[in-house]
N, C-alpha and C positions, 0 to 999 in steps of 0.2 A: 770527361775528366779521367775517367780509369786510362785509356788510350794513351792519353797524354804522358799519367805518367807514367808508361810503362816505355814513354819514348816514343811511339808512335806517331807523328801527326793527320792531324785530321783539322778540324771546322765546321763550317755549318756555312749556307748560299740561301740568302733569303734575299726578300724586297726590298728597299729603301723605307720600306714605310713600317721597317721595325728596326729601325736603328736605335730608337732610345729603349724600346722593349726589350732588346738584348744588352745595351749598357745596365738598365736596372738590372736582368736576371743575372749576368756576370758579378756584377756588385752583391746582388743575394747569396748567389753560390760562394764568393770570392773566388772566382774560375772566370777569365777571360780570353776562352776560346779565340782561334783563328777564323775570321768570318770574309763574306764576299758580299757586298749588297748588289743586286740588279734594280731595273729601271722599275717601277710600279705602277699599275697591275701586271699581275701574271693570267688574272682568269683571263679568259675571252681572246688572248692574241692567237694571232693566226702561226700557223710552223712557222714562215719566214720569219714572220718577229721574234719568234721564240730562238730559233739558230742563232738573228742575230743577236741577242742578249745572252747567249752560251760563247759565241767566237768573242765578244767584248769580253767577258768574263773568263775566259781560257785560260790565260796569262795567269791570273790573280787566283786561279783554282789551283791548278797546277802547282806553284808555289806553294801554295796554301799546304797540299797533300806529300809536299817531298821536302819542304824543309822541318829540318828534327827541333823541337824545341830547345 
């Protein structure tokens, strides 16, 4: 939040499987960060699976971190 407003952008890159965990803490805080969900789980995948859920997610990071609110 401070980031934010100081103009900054940022976000946060979690799993799919906290998509309603971050709708409720955004609604807590009233702060609805810029986010990126990947595929779920993260434990246990191997690099190449990991790569490929960074190159899918690239696009929407990247974004994520250069546009100004």
């Amino acid at each position: 939040m401070d980031l934010e407003s100081r103009g900054i952008p940022g976000g946060f890159i979690a799993s799919n499987e906290f998509v309603e965990a971050a709708k409720a803490q955004a609604s807590s805080l009233g702060f609805d960060p810029m986010k990126v969900f990947v595929g779920h789980p993260i434990q246990d995948r191997t690099d190449e699976e990991m790569e490929k859920l960074a190159e899918e997610a690239f696009e929407y990071i990247l974004k994520m971190v250069t546009d100004a609110p």
